[in-house]
C-alpha positions as CSV (number, residue, x, y, z in Angstrom):
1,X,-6.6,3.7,-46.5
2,X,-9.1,1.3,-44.4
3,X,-11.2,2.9,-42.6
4,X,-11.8,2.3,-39.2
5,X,-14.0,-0.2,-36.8
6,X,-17.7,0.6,-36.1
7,X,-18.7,-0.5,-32.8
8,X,-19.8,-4.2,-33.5
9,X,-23.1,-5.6,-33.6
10,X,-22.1,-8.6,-30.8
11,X,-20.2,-8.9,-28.2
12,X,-18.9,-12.4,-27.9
13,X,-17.2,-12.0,-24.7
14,X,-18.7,-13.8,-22.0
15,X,-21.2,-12.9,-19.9
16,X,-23.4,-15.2,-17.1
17,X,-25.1,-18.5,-18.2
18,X,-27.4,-19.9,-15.0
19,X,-26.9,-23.1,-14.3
20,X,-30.0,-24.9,-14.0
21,X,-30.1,-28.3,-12.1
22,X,-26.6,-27.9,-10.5
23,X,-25.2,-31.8,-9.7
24,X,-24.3,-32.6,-6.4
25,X,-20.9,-31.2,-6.7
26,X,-21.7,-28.1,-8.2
27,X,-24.3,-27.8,-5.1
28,X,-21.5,-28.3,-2.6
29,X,-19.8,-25.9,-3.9
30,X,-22.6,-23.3,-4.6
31,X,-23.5,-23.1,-0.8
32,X,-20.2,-22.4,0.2
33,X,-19.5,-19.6,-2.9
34,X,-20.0,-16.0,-2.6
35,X,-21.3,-15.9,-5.7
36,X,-22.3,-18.8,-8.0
37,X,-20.9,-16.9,-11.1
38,X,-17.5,-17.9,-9.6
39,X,-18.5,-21.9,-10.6
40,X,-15.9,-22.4,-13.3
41,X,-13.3,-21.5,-10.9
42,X,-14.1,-24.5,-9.1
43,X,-13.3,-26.5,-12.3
44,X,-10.3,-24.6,-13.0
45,X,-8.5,-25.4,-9.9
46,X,-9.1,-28.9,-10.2
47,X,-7.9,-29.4,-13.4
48,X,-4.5,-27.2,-12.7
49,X,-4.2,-29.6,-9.2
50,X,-4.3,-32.7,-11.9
51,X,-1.9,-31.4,-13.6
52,X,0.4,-29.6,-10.8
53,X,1.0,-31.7,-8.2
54,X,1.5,-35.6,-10.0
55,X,4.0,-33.7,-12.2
56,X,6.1,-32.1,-9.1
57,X,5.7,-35.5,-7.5
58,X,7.3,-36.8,-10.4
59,X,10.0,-34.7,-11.1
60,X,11.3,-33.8,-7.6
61,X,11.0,-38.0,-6.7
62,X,12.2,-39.7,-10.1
63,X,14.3,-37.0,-11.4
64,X,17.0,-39.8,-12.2
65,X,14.8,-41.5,-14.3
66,X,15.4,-39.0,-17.7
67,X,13.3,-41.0,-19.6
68,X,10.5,-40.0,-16.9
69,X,11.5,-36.7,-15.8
70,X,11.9,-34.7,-19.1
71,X,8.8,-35.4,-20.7
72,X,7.3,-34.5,-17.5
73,X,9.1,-31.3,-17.2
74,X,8.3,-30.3,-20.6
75,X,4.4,-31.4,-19.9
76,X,4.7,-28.8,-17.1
77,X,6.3,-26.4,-18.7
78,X,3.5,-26.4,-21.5
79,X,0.5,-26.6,-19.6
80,X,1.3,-25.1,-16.6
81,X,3.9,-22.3,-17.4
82,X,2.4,-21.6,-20.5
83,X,-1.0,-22.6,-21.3
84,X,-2.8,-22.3,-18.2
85,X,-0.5,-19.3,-16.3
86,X,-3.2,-16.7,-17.5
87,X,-6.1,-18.0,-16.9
88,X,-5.0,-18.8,-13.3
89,X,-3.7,-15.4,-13.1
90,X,-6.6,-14.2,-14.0
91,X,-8.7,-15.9,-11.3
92,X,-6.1,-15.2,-8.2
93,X,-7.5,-11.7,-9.8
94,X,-11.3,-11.8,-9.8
95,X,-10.8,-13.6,-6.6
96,X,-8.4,-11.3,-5.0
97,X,-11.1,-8.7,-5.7
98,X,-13.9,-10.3,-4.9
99,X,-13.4,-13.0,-2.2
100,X,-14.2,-16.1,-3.1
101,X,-16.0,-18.0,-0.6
102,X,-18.4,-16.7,2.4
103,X,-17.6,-15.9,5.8
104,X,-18.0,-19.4,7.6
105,X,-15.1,-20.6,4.8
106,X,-13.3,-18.0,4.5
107,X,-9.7,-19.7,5.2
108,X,-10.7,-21.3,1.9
109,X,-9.9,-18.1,0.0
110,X,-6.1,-18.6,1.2
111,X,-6.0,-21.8,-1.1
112,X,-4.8,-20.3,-4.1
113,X,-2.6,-17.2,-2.9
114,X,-0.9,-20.1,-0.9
115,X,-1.0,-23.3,-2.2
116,X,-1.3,-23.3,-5.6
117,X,0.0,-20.0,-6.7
118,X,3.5,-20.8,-5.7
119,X,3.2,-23.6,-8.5
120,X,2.1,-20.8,-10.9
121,X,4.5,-18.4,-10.2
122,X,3.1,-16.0,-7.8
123,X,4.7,-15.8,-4.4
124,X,2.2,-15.4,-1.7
125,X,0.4,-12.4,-1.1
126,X,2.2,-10.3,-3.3
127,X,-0.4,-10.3,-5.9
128,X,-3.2,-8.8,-3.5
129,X,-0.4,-6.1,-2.2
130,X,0.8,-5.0,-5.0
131,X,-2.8,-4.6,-7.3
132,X,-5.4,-4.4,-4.8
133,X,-3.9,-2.1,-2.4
134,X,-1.5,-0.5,-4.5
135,X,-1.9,-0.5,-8.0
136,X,-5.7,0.4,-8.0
137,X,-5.4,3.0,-4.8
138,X,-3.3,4.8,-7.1
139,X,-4.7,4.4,-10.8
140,X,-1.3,4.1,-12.9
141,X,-0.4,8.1,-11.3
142,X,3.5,8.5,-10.1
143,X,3.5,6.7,-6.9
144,X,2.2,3.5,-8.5
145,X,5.3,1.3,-8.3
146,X,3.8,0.2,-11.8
147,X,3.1,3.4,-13.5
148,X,3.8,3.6,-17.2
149,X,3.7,7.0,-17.1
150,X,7.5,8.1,-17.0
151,X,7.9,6.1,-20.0
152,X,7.7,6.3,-24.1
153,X,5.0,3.4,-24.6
154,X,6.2,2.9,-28.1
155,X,10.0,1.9,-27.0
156,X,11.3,-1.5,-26.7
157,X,14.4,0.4,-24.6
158,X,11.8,1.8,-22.0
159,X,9.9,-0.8,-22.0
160,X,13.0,-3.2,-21.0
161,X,13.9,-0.3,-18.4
162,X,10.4,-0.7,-16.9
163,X,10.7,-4.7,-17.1
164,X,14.1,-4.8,-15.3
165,X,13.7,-2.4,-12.3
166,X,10.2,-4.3,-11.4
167,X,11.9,-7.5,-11.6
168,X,14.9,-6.3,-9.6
169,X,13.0,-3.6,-7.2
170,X,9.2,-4.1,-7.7
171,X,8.7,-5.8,-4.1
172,X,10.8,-3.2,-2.5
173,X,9.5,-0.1,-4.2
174,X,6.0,-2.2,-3.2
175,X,7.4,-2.2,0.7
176,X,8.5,1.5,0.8
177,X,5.4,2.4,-0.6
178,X,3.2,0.8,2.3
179,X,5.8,2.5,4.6
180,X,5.3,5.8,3.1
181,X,1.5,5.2,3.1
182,X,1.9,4.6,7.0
183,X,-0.5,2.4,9.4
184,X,-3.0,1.7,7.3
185,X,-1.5,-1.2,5.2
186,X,1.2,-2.5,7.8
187,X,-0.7,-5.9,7.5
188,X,-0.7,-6.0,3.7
189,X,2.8,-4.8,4.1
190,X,4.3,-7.7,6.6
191,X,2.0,-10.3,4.5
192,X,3.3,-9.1,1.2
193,X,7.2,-9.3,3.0
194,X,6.5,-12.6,4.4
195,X,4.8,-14.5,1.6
196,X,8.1,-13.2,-0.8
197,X,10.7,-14.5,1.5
198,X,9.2,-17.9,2.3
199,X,8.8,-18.2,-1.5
200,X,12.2,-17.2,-2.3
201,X,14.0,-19.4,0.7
202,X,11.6,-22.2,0.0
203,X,12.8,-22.4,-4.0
204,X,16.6,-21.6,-2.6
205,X,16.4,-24.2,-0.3
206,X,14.7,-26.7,-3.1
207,X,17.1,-25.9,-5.6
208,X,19.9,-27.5,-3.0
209,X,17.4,-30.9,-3.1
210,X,16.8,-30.9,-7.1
211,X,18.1,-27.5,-8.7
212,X,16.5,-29.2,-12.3
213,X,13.2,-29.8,-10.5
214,X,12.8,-26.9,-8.9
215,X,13.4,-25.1,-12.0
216,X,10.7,-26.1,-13.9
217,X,8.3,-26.5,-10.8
218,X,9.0,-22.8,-9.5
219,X,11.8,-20.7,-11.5
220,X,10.3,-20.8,-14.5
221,X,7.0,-20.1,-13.8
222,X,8.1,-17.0,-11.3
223,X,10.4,-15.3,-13.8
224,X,7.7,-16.2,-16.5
225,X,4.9,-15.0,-14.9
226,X,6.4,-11.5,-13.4
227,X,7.6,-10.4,-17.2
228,X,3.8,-11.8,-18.4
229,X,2.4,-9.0,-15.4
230,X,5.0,-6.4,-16.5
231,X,3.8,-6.8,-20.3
232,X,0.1,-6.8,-19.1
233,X,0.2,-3.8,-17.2
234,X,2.0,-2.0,-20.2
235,X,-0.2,-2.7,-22.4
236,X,-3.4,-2.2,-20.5
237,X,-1.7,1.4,-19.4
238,X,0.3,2.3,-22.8
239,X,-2.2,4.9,-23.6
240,X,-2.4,7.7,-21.6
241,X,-3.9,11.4,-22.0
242,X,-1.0,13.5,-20.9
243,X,-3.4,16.2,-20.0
244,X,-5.9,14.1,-18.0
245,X,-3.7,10.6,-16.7
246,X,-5.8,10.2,-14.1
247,X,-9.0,9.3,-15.9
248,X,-9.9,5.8,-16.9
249,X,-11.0,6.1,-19.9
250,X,-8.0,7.5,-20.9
251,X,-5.8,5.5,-19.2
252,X,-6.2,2.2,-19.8
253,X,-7.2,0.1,-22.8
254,X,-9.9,-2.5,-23.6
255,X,-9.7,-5.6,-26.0
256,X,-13.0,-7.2,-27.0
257,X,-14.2,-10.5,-29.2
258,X,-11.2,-12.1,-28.7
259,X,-10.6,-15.5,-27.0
260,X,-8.7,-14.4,-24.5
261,X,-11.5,-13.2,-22.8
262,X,-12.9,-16.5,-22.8
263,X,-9.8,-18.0,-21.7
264,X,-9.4,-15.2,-19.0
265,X,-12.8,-14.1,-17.3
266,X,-13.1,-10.5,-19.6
267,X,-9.4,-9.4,-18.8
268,X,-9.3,-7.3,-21.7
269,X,-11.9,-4.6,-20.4
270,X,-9.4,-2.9,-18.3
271,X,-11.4,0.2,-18.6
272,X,-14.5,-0.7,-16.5
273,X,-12.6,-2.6,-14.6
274,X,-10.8,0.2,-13.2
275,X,-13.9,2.3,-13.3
276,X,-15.1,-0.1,-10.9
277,X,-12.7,-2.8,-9.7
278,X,-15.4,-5.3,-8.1
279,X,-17.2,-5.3,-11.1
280,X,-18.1,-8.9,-11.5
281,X,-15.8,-10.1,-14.4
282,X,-19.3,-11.3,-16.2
283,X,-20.7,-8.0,-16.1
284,X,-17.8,-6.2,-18.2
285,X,-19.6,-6.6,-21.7
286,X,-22.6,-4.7,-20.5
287,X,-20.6,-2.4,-18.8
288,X,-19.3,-1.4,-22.2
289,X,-22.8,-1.6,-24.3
290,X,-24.8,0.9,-21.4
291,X,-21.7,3.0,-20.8
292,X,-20.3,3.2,-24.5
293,X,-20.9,7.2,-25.1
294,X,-18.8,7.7,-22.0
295,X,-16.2,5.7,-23.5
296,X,-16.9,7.7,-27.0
297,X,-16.7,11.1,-25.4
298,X,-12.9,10.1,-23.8
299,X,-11.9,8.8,-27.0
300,X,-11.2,5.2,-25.1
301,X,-8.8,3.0,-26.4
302,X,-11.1,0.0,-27.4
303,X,-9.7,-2.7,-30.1
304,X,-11.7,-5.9,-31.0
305,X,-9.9,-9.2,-32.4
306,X,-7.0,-8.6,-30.7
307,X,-5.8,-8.9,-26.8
308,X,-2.9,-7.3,-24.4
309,X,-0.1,-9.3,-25.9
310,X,-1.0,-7.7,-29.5
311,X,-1.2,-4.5,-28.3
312,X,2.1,-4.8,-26.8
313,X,3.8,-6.6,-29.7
314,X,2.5,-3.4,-32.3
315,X,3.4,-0.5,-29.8
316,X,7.0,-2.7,-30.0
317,X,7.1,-2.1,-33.9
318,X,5.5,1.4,-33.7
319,X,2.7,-0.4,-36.1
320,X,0.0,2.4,-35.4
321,X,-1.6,1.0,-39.0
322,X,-2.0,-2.1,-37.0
323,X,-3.4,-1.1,-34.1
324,X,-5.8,1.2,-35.7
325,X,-7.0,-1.9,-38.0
326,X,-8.3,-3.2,-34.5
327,X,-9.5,-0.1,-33.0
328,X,-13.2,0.7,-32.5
329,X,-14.4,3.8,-33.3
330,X,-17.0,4.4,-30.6
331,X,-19.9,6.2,-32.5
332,X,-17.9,8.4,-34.1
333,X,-15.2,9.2,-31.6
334,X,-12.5,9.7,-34.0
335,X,-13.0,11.5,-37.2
336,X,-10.7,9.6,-39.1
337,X,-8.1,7.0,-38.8
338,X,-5.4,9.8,-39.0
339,X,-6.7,11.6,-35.9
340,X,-7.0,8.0,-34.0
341,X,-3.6,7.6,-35.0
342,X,-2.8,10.8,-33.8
343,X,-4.2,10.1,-30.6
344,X,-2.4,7.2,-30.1
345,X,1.2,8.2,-30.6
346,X,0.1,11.7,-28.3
347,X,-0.9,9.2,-26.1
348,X,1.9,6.7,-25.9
349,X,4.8,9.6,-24.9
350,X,6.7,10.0,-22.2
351,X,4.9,11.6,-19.1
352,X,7.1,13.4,-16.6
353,X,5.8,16.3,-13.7
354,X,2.3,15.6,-13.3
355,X,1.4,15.8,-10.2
356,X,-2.3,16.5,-9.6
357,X,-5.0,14.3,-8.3
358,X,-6.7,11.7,-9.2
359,X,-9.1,12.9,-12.8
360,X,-12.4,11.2,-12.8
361,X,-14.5,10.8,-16.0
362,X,-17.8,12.4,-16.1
């Protein structure tokens, strides 16, 4: 039997480059930024708007021309409901977190929760609701509206279960919970209620002007990107200590040396990142490397060569050989792949009457 991962040598993930010289366009931008690690967003944006908005021009305008409008839809589809949905996703995250520009342009960080997320399947405002003051206030425990932990990770029935009552119920679990929570998060509430409902009439409405259009410009990317979230968050929360849920390092999972990272500003350390949420998503590699006998004491789930998606795909199959082909044993954390195995499958089982507070890794 192969034995399992040493911590590697490298990481590959990345990390911050300075940009010496900057052009006059980076400069532009580079006054206005919060933080000039935030560049590539810049380019990001523009290249999605290239794609985005000539496409939807095309498609809602020349939709009777099917030599025109299919080709275009299925452009769309690839690069924009497929392709690029993640690594958008991933920076509506970083900058959901961490604000994008400063104070004197700060209508500017509306841009992409507004204007261009509806193209890319997120409905304004929700995303910031529902993770930032809902999902991390409450660390994947019961009253997260996306908590794993009444469910058996390993099952494709639960995990269709947990798939189908977000997508059904997700934003109104999302509004009892800010009622429950009271005051506090009335704004985030009425934002989150507002952005859903203008998204939803507006692609109702659309749909009555070019119901093919508006599928591919909205529909598709909606319902794509809500079960993409839903996979994500199982995976990132499919391992949890029954005995101490509440602690990061044994809640959630981190996926290094892999591309996606690249692709997707370091999404697979979801460890650090919910040990500290505004951790700049350049600093997550070193977060690992100074902090990695913390993650060996917990026995944190760490793979390498493989990202969310995989992890979700092998706990389908119950292919623990699989997953412990990828998994990184931290200086020694597990004394052999049968007890990392072990670990995994305890792990992965259905959680029901915890109820204590929050657990925090020392």
């Amino acid at each position: 039997m192969a034995k399992l991962r040493t911590f590697p040598a490298h990481l590959t993930d990345k990390t911050y480059e300075v940009k010496t010289n900057p052009n006059r366009f980076d400069s532009f931008w580079l006054k206005r930024m919060r933080d000039p690690r935030d560049l590539p967003f810049i380019y990001l944006t523009i290249k999605l708007l290239a794609i985005v908005f000539p496409c939807v021009v095309i498609m809602y305008a020349f939709s009777d021309l099917q030599w025109l409008f299919w080709p275009t839809a299925l452009i769309y589809t690839l690069l924009i409901t497929m392709k690029n949905k993640s690594p958008f996703g991933l920076m509506l995250h970083c900058t959901s977190h961490r604000p994008w520009f400063k104070t004197d342009y700060k209508v500017w960080n509306k841009f992409l929760p507004w204007i261009l997320g509806p193209f890319m399947g997120q409905s304004p405002e929700t995303y910031f609701a529902h993770h930032i003051a809902m999902h991390h206030l409450e660390g994947n425990l019961p009253d997260d509206d996306s908590t794993t932990m009444p469910f058996k990770r390993d099952s494709g029935r639960d995990f269709a279960r947990y798939l189908f009552s977000f997508l059904l119920f997700g934003v109104v679990r999302l509004v009892i919970y800010f009622n429950k929570i009271g005051k506090s998060r009335k704004k985030i509430r009425n934002q989150a209620i507002l952005g859903e409902l203008l998204y939803i009439g507006s692609v109702v409405g659309l749909c009555f002007v070019n119901f093919y259009a508006t599928l591919f410009a909205f529909i598709l990317p909606f319902v794509t990107t809500r079960i993409t979230m839903m996979l994500g968050n199982w995976a990132q929360h499919a391992f949890v200590d029954p005995e101490d849920p509440g602690n990061e390092y044994k809640n959630s999972v981190t996926c290094i040396n892999h591309q996606y990272n690249h692709n997707c500003w370091n999404d697979g350390y979801h460890i650090s990142h919910h040990v500290k949420p505004n951790l700049h998503w350049t600093e997550h590699p070193n977060h690992l490397l100074n902090n990695r006998a913390t993650y060996a004491k917990h026995q944190a789930m760490v793979f390498e060569g493989i990202e969310f998606g995989g992890v979700w795909f092998n706990l389908m199959c119950k292919n623990y050989d699989k997953l412990a082909d990828h998994l990184v044993n931290i200086d020694g954390a597990f004394a052999s792949r049968e007890e990392a195995i072990a670990v995994m499958k305890r792990r992965t089982a259905k959680i029901v009457g915890w109820q204590q507070e929050v657990g925090i890794a020392q």
